[in-house]
Legacy VTK file of the C-alpha trace (Angstrom):
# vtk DataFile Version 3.0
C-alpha trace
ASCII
DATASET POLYDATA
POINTS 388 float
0.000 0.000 0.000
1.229 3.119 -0.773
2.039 5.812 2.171
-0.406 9.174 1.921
2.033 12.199 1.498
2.354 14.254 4.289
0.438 16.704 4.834
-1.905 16.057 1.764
-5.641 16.491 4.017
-4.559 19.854 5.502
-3.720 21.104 1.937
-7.209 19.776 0.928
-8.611 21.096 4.022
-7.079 24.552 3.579
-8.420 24.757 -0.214
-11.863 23.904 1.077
-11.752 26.841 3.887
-10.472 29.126 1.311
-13.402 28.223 -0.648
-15.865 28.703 1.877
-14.660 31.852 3.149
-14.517 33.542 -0.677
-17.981 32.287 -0.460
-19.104 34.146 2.686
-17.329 37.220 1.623
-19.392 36.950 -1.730
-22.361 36.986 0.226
-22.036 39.666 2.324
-20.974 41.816 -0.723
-23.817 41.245 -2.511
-26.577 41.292 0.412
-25.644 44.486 1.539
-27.952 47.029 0.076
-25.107 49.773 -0.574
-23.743 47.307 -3.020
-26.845 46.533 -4.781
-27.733 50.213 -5.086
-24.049 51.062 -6.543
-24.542 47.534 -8.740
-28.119 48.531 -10.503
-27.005 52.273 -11.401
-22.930 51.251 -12.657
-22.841 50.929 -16.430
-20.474 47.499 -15.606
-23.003 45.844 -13.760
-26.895 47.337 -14.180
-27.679 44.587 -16.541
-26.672 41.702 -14.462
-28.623 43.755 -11.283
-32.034 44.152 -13.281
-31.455 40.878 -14.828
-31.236 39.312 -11.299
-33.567 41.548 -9.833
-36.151 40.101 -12.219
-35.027 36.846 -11.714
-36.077 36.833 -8.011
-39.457 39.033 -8.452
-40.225 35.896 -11.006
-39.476 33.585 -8.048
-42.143 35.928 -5.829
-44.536 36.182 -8.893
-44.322 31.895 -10.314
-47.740 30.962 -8.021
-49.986 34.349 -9.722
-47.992 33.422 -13.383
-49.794 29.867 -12.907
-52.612 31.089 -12.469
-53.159 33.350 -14.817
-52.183 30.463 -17.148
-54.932 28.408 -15.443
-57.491 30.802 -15.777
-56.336 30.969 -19.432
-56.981 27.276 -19.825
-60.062 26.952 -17.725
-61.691 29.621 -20.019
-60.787 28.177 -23.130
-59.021 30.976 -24.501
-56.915 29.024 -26.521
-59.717 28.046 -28.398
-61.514 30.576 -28.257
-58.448 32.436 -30.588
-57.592 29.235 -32.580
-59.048 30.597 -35.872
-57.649 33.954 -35.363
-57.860 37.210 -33.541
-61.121 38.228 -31.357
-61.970 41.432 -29.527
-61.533 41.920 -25.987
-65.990 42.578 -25.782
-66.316 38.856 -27.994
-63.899 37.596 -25.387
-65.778 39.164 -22.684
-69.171 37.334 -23.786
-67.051 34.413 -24.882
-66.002 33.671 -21.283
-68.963 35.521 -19.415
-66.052 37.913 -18.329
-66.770 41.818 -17.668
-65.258 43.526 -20.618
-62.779 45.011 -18.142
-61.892 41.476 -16.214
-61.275 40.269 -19.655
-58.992 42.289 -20.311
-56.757 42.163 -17.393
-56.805 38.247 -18.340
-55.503 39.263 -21.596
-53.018 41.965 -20.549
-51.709 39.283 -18.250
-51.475 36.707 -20.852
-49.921 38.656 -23.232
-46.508 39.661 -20.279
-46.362 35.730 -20.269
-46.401 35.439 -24.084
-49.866 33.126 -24.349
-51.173 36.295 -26.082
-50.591 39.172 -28.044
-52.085 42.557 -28.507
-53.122 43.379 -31.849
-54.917 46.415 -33.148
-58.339 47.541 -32.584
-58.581 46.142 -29.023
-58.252 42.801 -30.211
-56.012 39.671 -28.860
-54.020 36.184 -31.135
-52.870 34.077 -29.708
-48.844 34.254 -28.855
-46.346 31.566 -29.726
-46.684 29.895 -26.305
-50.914 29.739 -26.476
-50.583 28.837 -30.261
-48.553 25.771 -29.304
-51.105 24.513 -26.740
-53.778 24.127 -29.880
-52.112 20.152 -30.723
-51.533 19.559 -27.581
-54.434 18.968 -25.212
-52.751 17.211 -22.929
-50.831 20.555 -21.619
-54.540 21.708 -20.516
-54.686 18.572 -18.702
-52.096 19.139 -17.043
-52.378 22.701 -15.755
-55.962 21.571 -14.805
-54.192 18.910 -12.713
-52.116 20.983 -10.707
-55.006 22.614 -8.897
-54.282 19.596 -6.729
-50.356 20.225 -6.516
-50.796 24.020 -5.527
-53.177 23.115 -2.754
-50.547 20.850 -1.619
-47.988 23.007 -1.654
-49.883 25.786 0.430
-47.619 24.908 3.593
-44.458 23.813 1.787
-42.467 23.529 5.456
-45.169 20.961 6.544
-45.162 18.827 3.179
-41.575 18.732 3.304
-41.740 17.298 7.581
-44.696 14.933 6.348
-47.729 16.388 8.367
-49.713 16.956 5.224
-52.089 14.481 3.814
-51.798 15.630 0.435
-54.362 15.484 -2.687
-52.147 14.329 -5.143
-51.202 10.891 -3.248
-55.306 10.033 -3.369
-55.327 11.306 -6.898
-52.115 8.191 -8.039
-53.718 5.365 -5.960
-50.530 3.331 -7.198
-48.585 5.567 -4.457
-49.914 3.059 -2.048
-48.893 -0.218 -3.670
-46.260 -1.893 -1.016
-43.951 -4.914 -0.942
-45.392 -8.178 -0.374
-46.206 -8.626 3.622
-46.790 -4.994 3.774
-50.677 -4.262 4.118
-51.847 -1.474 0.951
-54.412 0.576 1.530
-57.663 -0.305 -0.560
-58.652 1.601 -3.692
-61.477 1.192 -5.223
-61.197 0.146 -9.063
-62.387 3.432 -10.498
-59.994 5.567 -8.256
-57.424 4.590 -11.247
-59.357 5.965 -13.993
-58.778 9.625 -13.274
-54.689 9.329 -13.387
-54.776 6.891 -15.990
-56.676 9.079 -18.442
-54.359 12.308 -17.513
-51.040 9.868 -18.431
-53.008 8.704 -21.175
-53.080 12.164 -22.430
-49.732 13.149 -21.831
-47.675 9.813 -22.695
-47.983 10.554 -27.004
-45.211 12.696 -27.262
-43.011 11.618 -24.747
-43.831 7.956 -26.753
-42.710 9.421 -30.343
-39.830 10.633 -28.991
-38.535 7.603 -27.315
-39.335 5.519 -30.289
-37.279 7.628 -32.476
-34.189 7.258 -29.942
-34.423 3.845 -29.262
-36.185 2.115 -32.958
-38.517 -1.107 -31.772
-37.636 -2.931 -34.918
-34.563 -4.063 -33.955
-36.293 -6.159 -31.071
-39.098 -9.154 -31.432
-41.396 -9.129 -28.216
-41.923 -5.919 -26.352
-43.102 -5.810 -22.442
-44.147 -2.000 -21.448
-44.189 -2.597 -17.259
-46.316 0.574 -16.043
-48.042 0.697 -19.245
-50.964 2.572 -18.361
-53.899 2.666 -20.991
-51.444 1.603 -23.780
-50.600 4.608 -25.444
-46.602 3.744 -25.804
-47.264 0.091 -26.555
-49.677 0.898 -29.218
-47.355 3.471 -30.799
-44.412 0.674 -31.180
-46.862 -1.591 -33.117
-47.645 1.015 -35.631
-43.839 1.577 -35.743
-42.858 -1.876 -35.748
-45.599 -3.895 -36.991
-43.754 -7.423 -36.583
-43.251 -6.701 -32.837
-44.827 -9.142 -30.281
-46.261 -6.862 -27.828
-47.033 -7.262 -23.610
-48.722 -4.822 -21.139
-47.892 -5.103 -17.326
-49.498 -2.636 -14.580
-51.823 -3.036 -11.690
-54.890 -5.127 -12.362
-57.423 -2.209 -12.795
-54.810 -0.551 -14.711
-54.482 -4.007 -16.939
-58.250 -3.903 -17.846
-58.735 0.215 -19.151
-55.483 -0.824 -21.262
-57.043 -4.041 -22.550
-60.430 -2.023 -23.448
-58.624 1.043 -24.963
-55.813 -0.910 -27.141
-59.102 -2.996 -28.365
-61.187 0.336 -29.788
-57.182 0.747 -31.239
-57.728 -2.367 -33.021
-54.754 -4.179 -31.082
-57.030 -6.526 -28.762
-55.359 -9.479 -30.836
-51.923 -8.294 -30.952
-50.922 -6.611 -27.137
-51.090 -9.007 -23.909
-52.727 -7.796 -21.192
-50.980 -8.722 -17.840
-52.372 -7.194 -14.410
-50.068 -7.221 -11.373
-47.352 -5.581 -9.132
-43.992 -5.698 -9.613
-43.462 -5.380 -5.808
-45.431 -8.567 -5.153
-45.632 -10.531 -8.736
-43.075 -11.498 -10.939
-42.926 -9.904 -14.220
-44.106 -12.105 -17.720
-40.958 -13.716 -19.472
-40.047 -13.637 -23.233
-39.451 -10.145 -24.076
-35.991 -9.251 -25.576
-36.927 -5.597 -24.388
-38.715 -3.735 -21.688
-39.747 -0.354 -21.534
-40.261 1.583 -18.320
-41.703 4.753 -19.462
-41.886 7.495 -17.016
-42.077 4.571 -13.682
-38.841 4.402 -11.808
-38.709 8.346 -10.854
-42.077 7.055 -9.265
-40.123 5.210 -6.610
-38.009 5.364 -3.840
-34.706 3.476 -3.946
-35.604 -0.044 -2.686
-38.718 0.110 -4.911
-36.936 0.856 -7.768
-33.836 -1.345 -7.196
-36.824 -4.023 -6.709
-38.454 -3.078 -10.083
-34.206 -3.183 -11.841
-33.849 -6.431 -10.331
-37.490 -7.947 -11.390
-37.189 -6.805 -15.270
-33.219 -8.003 -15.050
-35.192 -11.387 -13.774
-37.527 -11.520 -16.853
-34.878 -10.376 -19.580
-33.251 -13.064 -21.159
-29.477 -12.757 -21.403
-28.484 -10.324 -24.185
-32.162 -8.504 -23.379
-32.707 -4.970 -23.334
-33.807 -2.420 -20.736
-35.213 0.997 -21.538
-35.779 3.806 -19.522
-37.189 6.828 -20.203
-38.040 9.370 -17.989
-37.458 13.666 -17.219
-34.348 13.625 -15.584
-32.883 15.552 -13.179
-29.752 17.774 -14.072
-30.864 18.107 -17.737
-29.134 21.113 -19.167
-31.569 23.803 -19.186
-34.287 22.070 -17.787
-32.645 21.849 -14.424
-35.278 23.287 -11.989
-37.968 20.603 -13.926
-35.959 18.192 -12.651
-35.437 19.211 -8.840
-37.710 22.129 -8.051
-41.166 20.850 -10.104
-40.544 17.176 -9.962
-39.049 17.125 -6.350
-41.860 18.891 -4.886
-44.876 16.991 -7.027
-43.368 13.060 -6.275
-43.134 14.402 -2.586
-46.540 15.597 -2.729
-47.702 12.228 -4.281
-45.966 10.469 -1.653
-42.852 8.911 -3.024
-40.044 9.136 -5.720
-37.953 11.718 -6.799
-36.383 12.400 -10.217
-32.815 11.210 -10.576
-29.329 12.182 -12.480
-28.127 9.547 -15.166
-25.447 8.755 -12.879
-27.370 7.780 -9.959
-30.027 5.741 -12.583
-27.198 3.675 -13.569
-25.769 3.418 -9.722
-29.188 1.966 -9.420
-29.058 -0.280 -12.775
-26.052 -1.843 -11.631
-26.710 -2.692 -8.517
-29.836 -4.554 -10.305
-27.520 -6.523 -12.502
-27.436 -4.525 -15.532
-24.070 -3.377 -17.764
-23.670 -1.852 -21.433
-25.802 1.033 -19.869
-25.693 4.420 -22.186
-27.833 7.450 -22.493
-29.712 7.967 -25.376
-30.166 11.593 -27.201
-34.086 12.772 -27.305
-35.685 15.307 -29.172
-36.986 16.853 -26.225
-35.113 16.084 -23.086
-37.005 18.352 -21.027
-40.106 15.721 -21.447
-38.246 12.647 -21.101
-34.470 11.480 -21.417
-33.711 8.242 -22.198
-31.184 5.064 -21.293
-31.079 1.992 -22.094
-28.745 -1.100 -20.597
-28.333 -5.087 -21.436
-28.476 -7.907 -19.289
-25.532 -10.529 -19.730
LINES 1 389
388 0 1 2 3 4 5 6 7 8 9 10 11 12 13 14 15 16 17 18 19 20 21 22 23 24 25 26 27 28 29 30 31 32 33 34 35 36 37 38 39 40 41 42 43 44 45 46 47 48 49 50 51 52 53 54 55 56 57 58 59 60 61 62 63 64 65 66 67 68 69 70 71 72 73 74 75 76 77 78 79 80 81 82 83 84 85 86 87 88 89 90 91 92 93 94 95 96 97 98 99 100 101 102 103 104 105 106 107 108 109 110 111 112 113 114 115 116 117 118 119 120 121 122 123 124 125 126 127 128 129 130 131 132 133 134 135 136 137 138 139 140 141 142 143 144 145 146 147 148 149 150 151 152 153 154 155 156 157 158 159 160 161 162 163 164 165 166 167 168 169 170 171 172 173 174 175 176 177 178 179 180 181 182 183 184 185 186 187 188 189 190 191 192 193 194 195 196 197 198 199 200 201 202 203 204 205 206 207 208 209 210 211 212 213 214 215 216 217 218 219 220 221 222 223 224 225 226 227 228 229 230 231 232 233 234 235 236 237 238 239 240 241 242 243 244 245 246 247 248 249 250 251 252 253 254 255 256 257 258 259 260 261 262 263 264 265 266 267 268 269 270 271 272 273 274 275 276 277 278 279 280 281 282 283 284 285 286 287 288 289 290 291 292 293 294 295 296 297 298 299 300 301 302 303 304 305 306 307 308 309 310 311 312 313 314 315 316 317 318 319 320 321 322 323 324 325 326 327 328 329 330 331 332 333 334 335 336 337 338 339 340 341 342 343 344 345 346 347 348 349 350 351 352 353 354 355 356 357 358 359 360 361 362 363 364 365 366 367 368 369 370 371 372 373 374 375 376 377 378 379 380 381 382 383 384 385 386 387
C-alpha cells in the first residue's frame, strides 16, 4: 500500500476553507444594500442587477404566473383564438367575463407570451398559447395541478410529512407496497382519473422515445407501467412485426385491454395485471420499456423493479428507460424544483441524475448502460442497458 504524502488532508482542508470563506465574503458583498444600489445604477453591472432583480421578483410572482395560465386554460381561450384574432368585448361574452376582467386576463397573458395585442382592441394568440392548440394534454395538465398548488400551500409541513396531500389520493398506485406490507384499498375506479391524464400526456413523450431507441430491432416488447397503452400501441404502428405485452396493476391491466381494443390491437398486445413489488414480471421479451415509472419510486422500490425486469430479460435482453431527468441542461429546476416537490406531494419518488439511474441499474444486474439523445429532453431522457 502506498504511504499518503504528508500533509496532503490539511492542503485539501485549507483549499476547502479558502473556498468557503470567498464564499461568505461573496455573500455579504452582494446582500448588503449599498452594493446593490451602486450595482443597478454602474454601467459594468446594471444589466446583471435588473437581470437578477427580475429573476427573483419571477421567483415571488411563479404561483400568480400559474394562475393566470390556469385561468387561461379553464376559459378556453386558446380556443376561443384558434381561428384567429377576437376582440376583448367577444372575449368578454365568450367567457362571461366583464369587458374590463377580460382584459386584465388578456393583458396578463400577453406579459407571459400566451397572447398578443393586436390592433383595434383585439387579442391572437402568442407563440406559447398557439402551441397549446395540438396539444391537449398541456390543458390537462395545468388543470391537474389545482391539486399540486393546494398541496404546496404549507411547503415547510409537506416537506416534515404532516400533510395528507391530494395528489397521493389522486395516483392510488402511491400506495402499492412490498409483499407482507398491508396497501391501503382503492377502489377500481380511483385509477381511472390518473390513468386518463397519463393517457393524455404519454404521445409525445412515446414518439420521442421511439425515435431514440427504434422497436424494430427487437421481437417481443413488455411496457411494465403501461398505463392505458398509449406507448405500446405506438411501437406496433412503428414496428408492426413486434410481439407486444402490457404489465401494470390489475385495474390498470383492464382500461389498457379495453382502450388498445377500440385501437384495433385486442389481438396483438397481452394484457398482464399485477405488481412488480409482489408478482413477478411475464418472461419472453428481448426488451422492456419503463416509461416514465422508476422516478415514481423510492430506492428499494426501484432497485426491486431493476432487479425484477433483469429477472424476466433473457441474457443479451434490453432495458429501456425513459423518464425527465434531473440535471438536464436547461431544464434543471424541472428536474429538482417541479418534480421534487410533485413526487413528494404524491408520496414517493424523486427524479434522478443519469449517474445515480445507472448506480441503481447496476446494482440490479445490468451493464452496457448508455444514455440515449431525445428530441426533447425536457419531457423525457432516455437510457437503455443489457443484461448478460
Amino acid at each position: 500500500m502506498t504511504a499518503q504524502a504528508p500533509g496532503r488532508p490539511v492542503m485539501a482542508d485549507s483549499a476547502s476553507s479558502w473556498r468557503d470563506s470567498l464564499i461568505g465574503l461573496r455573500n455579504r458583498v452582494i446582500g448588503n444594500p449599498r452594493f446593490q444600489r451602486w450595482a443597478a445604477g454602474s454601467p459594468l453591472t446594471r444589466f446583471i442587477a435588473r437581470r437578477q432583480t427580475r429573476a427573483m421578483f419571477d421567483l415571488c410572482a411563479g404561483f400568480v404566473y400559474s394562475q393566470v395560465l390556469a385561468a387561461f386554460v379553464q376559459l378556453q381561450l386558446c380556443d376561443h383564438l384558434a381561428d384567429g384574432p377576437r376582440s376583448v368585448e367577444a372575449l368578454a361574452r365568450l367567457t362571461d367575463l366583464t369587458p374590463e376582467a377580460a382584459a386584465r386576463l388578456l393583458r396578463a397573458a400577453a406579459s407571459l407570451r400566451l397572447v398578443r395585442s393586436m390592433p383595434g382592441d383585439r387579442y391572437a394568440l402568442d407563440d406559447l398559447g398557439a402551441s397549446m392548440i395540438g396539444n391537449p394534454s398541456v390543458a390537462a395538465f395545468i388543470a391537474h395541478h389545482a391539486m399540486l398548488y393546494d398541496d404546496l400551500r404549507d411547503p415547510v409541513a409537506l416537506l416534515r410529512g404532516q400533510t395528507q396531500t391530494r395528489l397521493s389520493q389522486f395516483w392510488p398506485y402511491a400506495g402499492d407496497r412490498p409483499e407482507g406490507v398491508e396497501s391501503p384499498l382503492v377502489q377500481p375506479e380511483a385509477y381511472a382519473g390518473y390513468s386518463l391524464l397519463m393517457a393524455q400526456s404519454q404521445a409525445l413523450v412515446a414518439e420521442d422515445i421511439l425515435e431514440a431507441w427504434p422497436m424494430t430491432r427487437h421481437r417481443r416488447l413488455l411496457d411494465v407501467g403501461g398505463g392505458e397503452g398509449v406507448f405500446i400501441a405506438q411501437a406496433a404502428a412503428k414496428a408492426p412485426d413486434l410481439q407486444l405485452q402490457l404489465f401494470d396493476l390489475p385495474p390498470v391491466a383492464a382500461r389498457a385491454r379495453e382502450a388498445l381494443a377500440r385501437r384495433g390491437l385486442a389481438s396483438r398486445v397481452d394484457c398482464v395485471g399485477g405488481s412488480f413489488l409482489r408478482d413477478p414480471l411475464p418472461c419472453g421479451a428481448d426488451i422492456i420499456s419503463l416509461v416514465r415509472i422508476v422516478h415514481d419510486h423510492d430506492d428499494d422500490s426501484a432497485i426491486a423493479l431493476l432487479r425484477a425486469v433483469h429477472a424476466a430479460l433473457p441474457p443479451g435482453g434490453t432495458l429501456l428507460i425513459a423518464e425527465p431527468m434531473a440535471g438536464t441542461p436547461g431544464a434543471e429546476p424541472i428536474g429538482d424544483a417541479y418534480f421534487g416537490f410533485y413526487l413528494l406531494a404524491m408520496g414517493r419518488g424523486r427524479a434522478r441524475r443519469p449517474d445515480e439511474l445507472k448506480r441503481l441499474l447496476e446494482v440490479a444486474g445490468f451493464t452496457g448502460i448508455r444514455e440515449l439523445s431525445t428530441r426533447r429532453p425536457l419531457l423525457a431522457g432516455a437510457m437503455v442497458a443489457k443484461k448478460l
